[in-house]
C-alpha positions as CSV (number, residue, x, y, z in Angstrom):
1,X,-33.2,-10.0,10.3
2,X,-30.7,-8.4,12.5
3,X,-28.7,-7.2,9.7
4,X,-30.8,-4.8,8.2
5,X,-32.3,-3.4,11.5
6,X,-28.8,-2.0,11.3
7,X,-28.7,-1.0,8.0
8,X,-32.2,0.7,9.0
9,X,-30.6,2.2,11.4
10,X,-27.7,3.9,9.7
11,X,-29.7,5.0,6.6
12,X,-32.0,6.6,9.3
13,X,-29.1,8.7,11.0
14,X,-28.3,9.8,7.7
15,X,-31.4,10.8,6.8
16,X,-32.7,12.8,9.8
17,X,-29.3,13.6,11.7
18,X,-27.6,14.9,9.0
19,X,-25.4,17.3,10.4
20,X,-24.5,15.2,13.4
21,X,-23.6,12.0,11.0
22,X,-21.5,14.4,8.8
23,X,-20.1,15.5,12.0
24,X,-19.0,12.0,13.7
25,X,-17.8,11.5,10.1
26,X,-15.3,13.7,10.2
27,X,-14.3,13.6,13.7
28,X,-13.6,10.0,12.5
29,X,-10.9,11.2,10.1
30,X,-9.5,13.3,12.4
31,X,-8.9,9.9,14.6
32,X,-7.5,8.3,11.5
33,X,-4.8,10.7,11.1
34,X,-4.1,10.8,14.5
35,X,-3.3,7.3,14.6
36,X,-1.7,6.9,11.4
37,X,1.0,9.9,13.1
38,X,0.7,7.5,15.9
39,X,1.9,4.4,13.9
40,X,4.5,6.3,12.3
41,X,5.6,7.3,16.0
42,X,5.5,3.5,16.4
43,X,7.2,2.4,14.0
44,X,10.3,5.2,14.2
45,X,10.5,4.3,17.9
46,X,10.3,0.5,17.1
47,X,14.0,1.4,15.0
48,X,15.4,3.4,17.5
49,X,14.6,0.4,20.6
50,X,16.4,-2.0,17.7
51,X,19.3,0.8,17.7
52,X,19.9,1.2,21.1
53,X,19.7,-2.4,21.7
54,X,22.4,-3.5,18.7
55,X,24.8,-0.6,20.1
56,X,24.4,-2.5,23.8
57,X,22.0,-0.3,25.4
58,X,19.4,-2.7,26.8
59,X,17.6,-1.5,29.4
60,X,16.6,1.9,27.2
61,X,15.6,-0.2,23.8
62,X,13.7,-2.4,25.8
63,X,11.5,0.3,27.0
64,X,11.2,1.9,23.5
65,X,10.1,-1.8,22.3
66,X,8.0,-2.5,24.9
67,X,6.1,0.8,24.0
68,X,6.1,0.4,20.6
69,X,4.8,-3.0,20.6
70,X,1.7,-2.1,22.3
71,X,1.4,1.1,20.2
72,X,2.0,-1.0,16.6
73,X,-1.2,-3.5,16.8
74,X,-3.3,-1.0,18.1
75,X,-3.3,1.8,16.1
76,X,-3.1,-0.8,13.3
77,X,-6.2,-2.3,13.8
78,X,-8.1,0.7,14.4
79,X,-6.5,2.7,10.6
80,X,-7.9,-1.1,9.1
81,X,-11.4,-0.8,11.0
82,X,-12.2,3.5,10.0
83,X,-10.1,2.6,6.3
84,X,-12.7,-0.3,6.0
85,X,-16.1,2.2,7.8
86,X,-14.5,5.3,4.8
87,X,-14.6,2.4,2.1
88,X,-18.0,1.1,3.1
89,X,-19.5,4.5,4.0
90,X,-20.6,5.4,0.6
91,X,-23.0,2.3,0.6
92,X,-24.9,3.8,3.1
93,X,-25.7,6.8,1.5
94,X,-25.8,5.3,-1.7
95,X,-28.8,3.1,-0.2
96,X,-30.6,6.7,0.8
97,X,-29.8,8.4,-2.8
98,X,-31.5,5.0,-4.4
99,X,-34.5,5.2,-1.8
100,X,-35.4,9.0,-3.0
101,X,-34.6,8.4,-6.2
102,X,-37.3,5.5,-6.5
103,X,-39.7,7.8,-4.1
104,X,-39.8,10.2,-7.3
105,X,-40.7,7.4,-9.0
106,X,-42.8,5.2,-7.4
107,X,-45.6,6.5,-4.4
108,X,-44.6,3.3,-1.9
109,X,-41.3,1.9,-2.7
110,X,-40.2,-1.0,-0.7
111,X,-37.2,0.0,2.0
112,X,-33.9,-1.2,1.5
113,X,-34.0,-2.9,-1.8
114,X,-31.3,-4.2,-4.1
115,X,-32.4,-1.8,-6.5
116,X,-31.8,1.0,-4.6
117,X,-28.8,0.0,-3.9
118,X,-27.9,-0.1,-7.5
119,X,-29.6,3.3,-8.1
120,X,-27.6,5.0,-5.9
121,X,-24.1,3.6,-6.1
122,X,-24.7,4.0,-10.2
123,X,-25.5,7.9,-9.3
124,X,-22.8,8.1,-6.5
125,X,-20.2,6.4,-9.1
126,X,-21.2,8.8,-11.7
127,X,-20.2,12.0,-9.2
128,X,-17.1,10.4,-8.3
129,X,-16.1,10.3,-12.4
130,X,-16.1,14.2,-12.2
131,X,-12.3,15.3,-12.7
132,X,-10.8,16.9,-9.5
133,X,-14.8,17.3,-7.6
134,X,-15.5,13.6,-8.0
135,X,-12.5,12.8,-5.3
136,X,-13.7,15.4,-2.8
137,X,-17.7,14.3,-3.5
138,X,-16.3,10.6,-2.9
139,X,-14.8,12.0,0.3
140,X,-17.4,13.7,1.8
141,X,-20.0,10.8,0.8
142,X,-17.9,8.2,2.7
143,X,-17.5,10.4,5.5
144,X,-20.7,10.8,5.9
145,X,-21.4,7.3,5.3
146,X,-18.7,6.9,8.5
147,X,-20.9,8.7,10.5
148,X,-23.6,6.9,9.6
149,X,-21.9,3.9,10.2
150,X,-21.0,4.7,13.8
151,X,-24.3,6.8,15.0
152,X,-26.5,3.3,13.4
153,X,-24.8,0.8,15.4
154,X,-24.6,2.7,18.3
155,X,-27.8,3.7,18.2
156,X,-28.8,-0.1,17.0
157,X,-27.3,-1.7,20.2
158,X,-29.1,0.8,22.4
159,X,-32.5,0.4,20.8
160,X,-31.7,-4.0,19.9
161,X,-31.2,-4.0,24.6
162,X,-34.4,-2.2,24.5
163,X,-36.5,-3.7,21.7
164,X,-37.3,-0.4,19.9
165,X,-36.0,-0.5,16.6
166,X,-38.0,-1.2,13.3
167,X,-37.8,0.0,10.1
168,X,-37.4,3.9,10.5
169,X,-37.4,5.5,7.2
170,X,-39.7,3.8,5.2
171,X,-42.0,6.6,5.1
């Protein structure tokens, strides 16, 4: 099952690349704001190419909507796609916080299992209720999850071409 090769993948990045998933997750937030600044830029030069088009100045509000109309959809759909990764992110880690929970408990658990899922979003959750640290623990879990997210299905694709990948953590 292809699906869970990536899953593999991404749990594995967090797991043994820690600092370089954290990393990428960040940097990925950095992109986010630039582009939400970008879509804002947009968006204001989208009013001003209306402006200068009511007030008869064609040939200037053309250009401004010409740029703003390939500016608009892109940086659009790129704030939905790393708003969607931030969301998502936590799953990820939640998936490693449920697999060493149930290593504490158990000498051989299975890999990827619903009920480490459940494990460790019912842990993760539980930070995230902590007044005013919950909200930067929910941050920094879905930014790492990001990271994850990113480093896994790179790595995934590369590995999938080459027929390398299995099931990396389950040790």
């Amino acid at each position: 099952m292809i699906g869970k090769k990536y899953i593999s993948s991404m749990v594995y990045e967090v797991q043994n690349k820690f600092a370089i998933t954290a990393a990428v997750g960040f940097i990925s937030l950095a992109v986010l704001i630039v582009f939400v600044i970008i879509l804002i830029f947009a968006v204001t030069v989208l009013v001003i190419g209306f402006t200068l088009i009511a007030k008869g100045e064609t040939a200037g509000g053309t250009i401004l909507l010409a740029l703003s109309t390939i500016m608009v959809p892109i940086s659009s759909v790129i704030i939905a796609t790393l708003s969607t990764m931030i969301y998502s992110g936590k799953i990820i880690v939640a998936l490693l916080i449920g697999f060493m929970v149930m290593k504490k408990f158990k000498s051989n658990p299975a890999y990827l299992s619903k009920s480490q899922l459940f494990i460790g979003l019912f842990i993760s959750y539980l930070l995230f209720a902590i007044p005013y640290l919950g909200t930067l623990i929910f941050l920094i879990i879905s930014l790492i999850g990001v990271g994850a997210i990113i480093l896994g299905i790179k790595n995934c694709h590369k590995e999938l071409g080459d027929g390398k990948i299995k099931d990396q953590v389950g040790v």
